[in-house]
N, C-alpha and C positions, 0 to 999 in steps of 0.2 A: 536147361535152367540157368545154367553160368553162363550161357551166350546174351539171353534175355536181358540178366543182370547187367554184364558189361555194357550192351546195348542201352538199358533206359539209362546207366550212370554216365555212359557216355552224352547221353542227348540233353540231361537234364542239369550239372551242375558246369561244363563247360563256359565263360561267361555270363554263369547266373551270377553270380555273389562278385562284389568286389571290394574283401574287407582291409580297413586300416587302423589296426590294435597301435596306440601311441600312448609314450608316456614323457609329459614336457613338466617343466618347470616356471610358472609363473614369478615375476617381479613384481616387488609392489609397483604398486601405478600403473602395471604395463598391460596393454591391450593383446592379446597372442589370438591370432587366427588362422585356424585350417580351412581347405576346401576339398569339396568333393566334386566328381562332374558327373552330372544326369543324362542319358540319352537319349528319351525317349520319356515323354508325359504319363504318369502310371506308375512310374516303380518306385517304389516301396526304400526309405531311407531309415534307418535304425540308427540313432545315436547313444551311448551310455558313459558317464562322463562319473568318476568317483575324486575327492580328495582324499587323498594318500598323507600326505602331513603337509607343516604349516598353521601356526594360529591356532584355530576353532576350525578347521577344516572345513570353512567356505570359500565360495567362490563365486562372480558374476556368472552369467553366460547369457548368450544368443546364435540364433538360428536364424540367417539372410537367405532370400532366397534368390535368384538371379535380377531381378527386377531390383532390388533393394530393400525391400518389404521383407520386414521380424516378422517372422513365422513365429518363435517360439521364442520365449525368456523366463530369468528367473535371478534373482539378488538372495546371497548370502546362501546358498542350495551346498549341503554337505554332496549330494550326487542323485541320479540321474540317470532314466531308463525309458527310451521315447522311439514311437514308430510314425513317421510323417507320411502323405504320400506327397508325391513331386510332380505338382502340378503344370508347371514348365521347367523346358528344357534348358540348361546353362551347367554354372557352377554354384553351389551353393556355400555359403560361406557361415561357419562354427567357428566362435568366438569365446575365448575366456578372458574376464578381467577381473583384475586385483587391483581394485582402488579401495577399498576398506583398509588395506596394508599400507605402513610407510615403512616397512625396516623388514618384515615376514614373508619370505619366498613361500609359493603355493604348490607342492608338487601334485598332478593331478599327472590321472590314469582312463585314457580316454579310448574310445571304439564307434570310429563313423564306417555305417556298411550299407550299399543300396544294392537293392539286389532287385530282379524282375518280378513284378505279380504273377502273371498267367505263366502254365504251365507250358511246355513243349510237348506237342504230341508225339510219337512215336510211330515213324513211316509203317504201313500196313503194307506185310509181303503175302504173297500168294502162299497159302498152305501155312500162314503164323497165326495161334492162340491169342487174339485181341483180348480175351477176357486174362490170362494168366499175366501178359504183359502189364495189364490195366490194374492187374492185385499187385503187382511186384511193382510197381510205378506208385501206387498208392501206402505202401510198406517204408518205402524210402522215404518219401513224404512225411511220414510219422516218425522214423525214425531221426531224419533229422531235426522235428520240429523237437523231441525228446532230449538229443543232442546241444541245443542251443539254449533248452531248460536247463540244463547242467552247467551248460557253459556261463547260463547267467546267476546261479546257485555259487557256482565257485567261485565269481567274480565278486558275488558279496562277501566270503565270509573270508576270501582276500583283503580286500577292503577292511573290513573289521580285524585280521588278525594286524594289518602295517597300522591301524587308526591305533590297537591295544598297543605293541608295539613303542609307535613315537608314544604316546602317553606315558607310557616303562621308563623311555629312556631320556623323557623330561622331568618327571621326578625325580630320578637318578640326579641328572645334574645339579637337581635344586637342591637334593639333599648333601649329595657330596659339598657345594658350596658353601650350605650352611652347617658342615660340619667343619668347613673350611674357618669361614669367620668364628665360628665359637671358638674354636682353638686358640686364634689370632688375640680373640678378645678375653679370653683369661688367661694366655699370654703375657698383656697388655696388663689384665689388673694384677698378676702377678709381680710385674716390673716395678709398677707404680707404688703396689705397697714396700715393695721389698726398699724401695729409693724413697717414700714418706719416715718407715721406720728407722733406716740410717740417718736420716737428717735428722729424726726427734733427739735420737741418739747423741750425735756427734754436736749439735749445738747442745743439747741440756750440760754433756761433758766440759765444755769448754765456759757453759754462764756461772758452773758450782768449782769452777778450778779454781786452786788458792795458789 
């Protein structure tokens, strides 16, 4: 049974999956693009693209495909979870832009991954269990597809605790500020009366002098 396993893991995630977890920092104005490279017409590309902070936590985005041709778009998109297939072969090109922004960097948290459709079959030996290989080949299958549910479960509520997070620690600053100017500014009308009241003072003294 542990030959079989090492067997179907060997033939089956080898060059299947080729994932690129990235996490970049957009400029206002600025155009940022990644690319991926396709090898073959068919396989299966996953893009997932969240704002982590920044503003209102949008962002532009597009999806080029070799030819030049937008596959996919979207304006103002908090994030972002898309399975395309790749209809030709090249590099395709993932794009973020922050033009809504003049002064607000956008940090986003991205994951472009293509992986093969069709499965690999598993060389048939004289005297091997087809059927057991074929349960245990079908097992993994599910298991991973289980695995990448989680992985995108935790990728949201990621996403949600850094979005709670910058929010915390924008109010923070707005509050400390304005506790900052309040101070400042009864400060200020402390001075001011304390300096009306000597002057009513010191000239009324000086108009009743004999």
């Amino acid at each position: 049974m542990t030959l079989h396993l090492l067997l179907v893991l060997f033939l089956i995630f080898p060059s299947l999956v080729r994932p690129s977890a990235l996490t970049t920092t957009v400029a206002p104005n600025e155009r940022l693009c990644f690319y991926a490279d396709v090898d073959k017409a068919g396989e299966k590309i996953a893009f997932y693209f969240a704002v982590q902070a920044g503003g209102t936590f949008d962002i532009d985005w597009e999806i080029i495909d070799p030819n030049g041709w937008s596959l996919l778009s979207g304006e103002r998109e908090h994030q972002g979870d898309f399975i395309l297939t790749a209809n030709h072969v090249g590099e395709y090109t993932f794009c973020f832009e922050n033009d809504m922004s003049t002064i607000t960097h956008k940090l986003v948290d991205f994951d472009i991954m293509v992986e093969s459709e069709p499965r690999r079959e598993s060389p048939a030996r004289p005297g091997q269990i087809s059927e057991k290989t074929s349960a245990l080949d079908e097992s993994i299958w599910r298991l991973r597809g289980s695995l990448t549910s989680i992985e995108r479960q935790q990728r949201y509520f990621h996403t949600r605790e850094t979005r709670g997070f910058s929010v915390v620690k924008s109010t923070q600053n707005r509050i400390f500020w304005y506790a900052v100017l309040d101070c400042c500014a009864i400060i200020t009308m402390a001075v001011i009366q304390i300096y009306v009241l000597q002057t009513f003072f010191t000239t009324t003294g000086k108009k009743y002098k004999v």
